[in-house]
N, C-alpha and C positions, 0 to 999 in steps of 0.2 A: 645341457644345451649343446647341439649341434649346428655348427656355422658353418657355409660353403661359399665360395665366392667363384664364378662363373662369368662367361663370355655368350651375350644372345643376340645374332643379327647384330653385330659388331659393336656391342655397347658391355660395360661392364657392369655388373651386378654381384649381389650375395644373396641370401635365403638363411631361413632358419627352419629347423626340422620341428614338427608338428611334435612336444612333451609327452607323447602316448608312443614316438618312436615312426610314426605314419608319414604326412604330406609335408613336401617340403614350400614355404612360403618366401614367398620373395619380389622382388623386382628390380630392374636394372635402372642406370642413372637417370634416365630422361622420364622417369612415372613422376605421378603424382606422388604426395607422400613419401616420395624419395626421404629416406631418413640422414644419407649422407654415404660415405664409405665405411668397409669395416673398419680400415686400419685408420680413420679417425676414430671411429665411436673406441676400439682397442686402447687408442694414449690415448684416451678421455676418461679412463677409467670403469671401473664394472658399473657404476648407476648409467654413465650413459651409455654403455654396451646395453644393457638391460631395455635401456627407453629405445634403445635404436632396436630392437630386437621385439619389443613390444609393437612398435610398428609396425615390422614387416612379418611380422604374422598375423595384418589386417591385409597385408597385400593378397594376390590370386596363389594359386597352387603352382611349382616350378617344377619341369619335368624334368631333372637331371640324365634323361634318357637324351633329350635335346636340346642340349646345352654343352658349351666346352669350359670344361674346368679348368680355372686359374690355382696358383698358387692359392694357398690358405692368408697369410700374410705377404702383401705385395711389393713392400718397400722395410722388409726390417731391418733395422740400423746396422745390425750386429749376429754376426751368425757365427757361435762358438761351439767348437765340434771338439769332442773328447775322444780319444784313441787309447785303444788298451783298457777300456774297464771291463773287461768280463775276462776272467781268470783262462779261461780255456781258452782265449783270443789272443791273449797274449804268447801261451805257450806256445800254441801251434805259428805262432808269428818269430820264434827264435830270442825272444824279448822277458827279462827281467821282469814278475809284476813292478812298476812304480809306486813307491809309497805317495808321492804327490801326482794329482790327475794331471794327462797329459792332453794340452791343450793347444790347437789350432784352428786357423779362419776358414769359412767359404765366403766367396762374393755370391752376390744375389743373381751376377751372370750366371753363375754355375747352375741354376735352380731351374728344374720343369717342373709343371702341376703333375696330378694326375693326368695319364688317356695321353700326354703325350713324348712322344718319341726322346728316349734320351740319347745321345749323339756320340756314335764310336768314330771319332778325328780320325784314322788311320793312320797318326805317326806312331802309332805302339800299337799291338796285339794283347795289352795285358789290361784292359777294362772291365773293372774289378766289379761284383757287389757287395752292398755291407749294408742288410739290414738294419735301421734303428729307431728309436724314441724319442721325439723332439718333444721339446718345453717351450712354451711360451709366455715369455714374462707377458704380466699383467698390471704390474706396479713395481716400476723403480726402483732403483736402493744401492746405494755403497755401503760397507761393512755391515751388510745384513746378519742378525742370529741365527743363528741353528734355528732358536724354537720360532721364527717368524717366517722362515724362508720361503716353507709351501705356501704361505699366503700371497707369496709375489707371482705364483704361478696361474696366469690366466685358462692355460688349455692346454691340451696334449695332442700331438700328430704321429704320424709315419714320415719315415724318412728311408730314404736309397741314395746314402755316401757315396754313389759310382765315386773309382780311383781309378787312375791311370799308375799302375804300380811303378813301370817302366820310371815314369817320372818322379813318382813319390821317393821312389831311394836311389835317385842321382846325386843327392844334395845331402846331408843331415835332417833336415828340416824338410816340410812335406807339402809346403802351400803350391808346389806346380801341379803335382800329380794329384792335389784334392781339389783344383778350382778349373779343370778344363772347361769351356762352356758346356752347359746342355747336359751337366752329367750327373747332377743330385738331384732325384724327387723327392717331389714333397707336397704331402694330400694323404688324402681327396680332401679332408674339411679338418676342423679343429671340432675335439668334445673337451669339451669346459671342467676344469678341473674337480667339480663338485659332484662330478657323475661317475667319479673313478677314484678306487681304494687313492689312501694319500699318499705322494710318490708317486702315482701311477706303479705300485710295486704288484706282484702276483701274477704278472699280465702275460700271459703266453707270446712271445715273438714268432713268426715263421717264414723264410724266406725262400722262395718257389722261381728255379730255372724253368720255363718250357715245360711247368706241371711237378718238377722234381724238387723234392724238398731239401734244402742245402744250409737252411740254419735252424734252428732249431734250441729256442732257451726259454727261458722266464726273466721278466725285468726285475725283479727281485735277487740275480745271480748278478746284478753290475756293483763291480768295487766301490764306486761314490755314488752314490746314490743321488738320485736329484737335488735335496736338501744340501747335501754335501756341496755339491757342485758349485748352487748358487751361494754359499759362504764361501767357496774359495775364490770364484773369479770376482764378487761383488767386493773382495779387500783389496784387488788394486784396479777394475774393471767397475764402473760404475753402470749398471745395467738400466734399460730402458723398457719403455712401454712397448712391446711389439719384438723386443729382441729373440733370438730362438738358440737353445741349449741343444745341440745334438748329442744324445749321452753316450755314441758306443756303441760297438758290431758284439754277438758273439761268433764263438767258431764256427767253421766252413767254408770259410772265406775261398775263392777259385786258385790266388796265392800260394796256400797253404796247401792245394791238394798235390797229388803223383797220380797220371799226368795234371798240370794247371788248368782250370776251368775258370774261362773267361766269359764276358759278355760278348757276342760276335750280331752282329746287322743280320736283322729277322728272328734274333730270339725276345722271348716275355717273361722280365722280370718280376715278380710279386714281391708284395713283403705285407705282410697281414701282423697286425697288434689285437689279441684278445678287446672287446669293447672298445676298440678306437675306428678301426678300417682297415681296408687292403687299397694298398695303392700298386696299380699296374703302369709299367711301360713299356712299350715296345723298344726295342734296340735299333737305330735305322743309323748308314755311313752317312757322314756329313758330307756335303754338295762340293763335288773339287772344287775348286778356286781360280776362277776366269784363269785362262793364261795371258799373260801382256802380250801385246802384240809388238814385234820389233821396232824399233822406232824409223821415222821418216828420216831423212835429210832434216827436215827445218828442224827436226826433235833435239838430236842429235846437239850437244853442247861440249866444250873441254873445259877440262880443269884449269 
């Protein structure tokens, strides 16, 4: 099953793609038969995903042509992104593999859908891509099994970790330079985890500069694997309904190259997953910043 959630004439909606792969059905808040939102029916778990989804494919036919895509999930509690699982990622990064997965946050500021523009700040030149595979919990859990963990997995997306490098290694720790606004996507939809080998493993990754192809792996080359993943963060992280697992780049990275290869305002990002999607973004400079205007006499105060 494929879910997309979307903006029409200023109202928000989702759809669900016609099981033969064809038309997408849906309708935004204000129909009839409004079934509710995704990210309720999502922590209400798969029956009433299922019944919300059974609805809206009584709804009319949604033309994704004209429509603006939202995120996939709109409010997820928790966005845990892993760094360094792909062997050639880390090498070319000057980096030890980790035997324990390495993990850090994004805020949901950081986040665009699909279609649009992700946002080169111009306090650095060095905005980065990094292809990846996101997870979406589907059922909760602390100290989850190995052998249950895929069952906590609701769906699978695409992901674009833009990093502001400059920022990323001013500190030890990397939560500046992976949370600037406007800089991770993430889209176009969610495909349900029963439509895709277990793991999502097999799956061809590929990430595309301006047409040029710049990563280039299979998600079967990531050190933890998803299963892995969710047993490690769910022993001291208790994971929720809607949370999202970002697994990890492989090489290519702009970083890594001689000369560096950055994102720059006016170029098009891709990043395409075997059976999942391609999610495009344009690169565009973020809007200077009013300048203040001097202040008056009456402004004007002392310490």
């Amino acid at each position: 099953m494929k879910l997309v959630r979307f903006r029409r004439e200023g109202r928000e909606g989702w759809a669900v793609q016609d099981p033969a792969g064809g038309a997408w059905h849906g309708a935004t808040e204000d129909a009839a038969g409004w079934p509710g939102s995704l990210d309720a029916a999502i922590r209400q778990g798969r029956a009433a995903l299922d019944a919300a989804a059974a609805a809206m494919r009584a709804q009319p036919v949604v033309d994704l042509a004209q429509v603006a895509f939202l995120a996939p999930v709109a409010e997820p509690r928790k966005i845990i992104c892993v760094g360094l699982n792909y062997r050639d990622h880390t090498e070319e990064s000057g980096f030890e593999q980790p035997a324990y997965p390495t993990l850090f946050s994004r805020f949901n500021t950081s986040l665009v859908p699909h279609g649009v523009p992700l946002e080169h700040a111009g306090l650095s030149d060095s905005l980065d891509f990094e292809g990846e595979l996101v997870a979406v919990i589907g059922t909760g859990g602390s100290c989850i099994r190995h052998e249950d963990a895929l069952s906590h997995v609701l769906a699978y997306s695409v992901f674009n970790d833009g990093s502001m490098r400059e920022y990323q290694f001013k500190t030890p720790q990397w939560t500046m330079g992976k949370n600037f606004d406007r800089t991770g996507a993430f889209g176009p939809w969610l495909v349900t985890a029963d439509e895709l080998p277990p793991g999502a493993k097999g799956l061809r990754l590929e990430t595309r500069l301006n047409g040029q192809t710049v990563q280039s792996a299979n998600t079967s080359d990531m050190v933890f694997d998803v299963a892995s993943l969710i047993v490690t963060i769910s022993e001291a992280i208790t994971l929720e309904a809607g949370d999202l697992i970002v697994a990890g780049t492989p090489a290519g990275i702009g970083h890594a190259r001689e000369p560096r290869l950055y994102m720059q305002p006016g170029d098009v990002c891709e990043v395409e997953i075997e059976r999942i999607g391609l999610l495009r973004n344009r690169i565009e400079a973020r809007a200077p910043l009013p300048t203040p205007h001097p202040p008056t006499r009456k402004e004007e105060t002392t310490a």
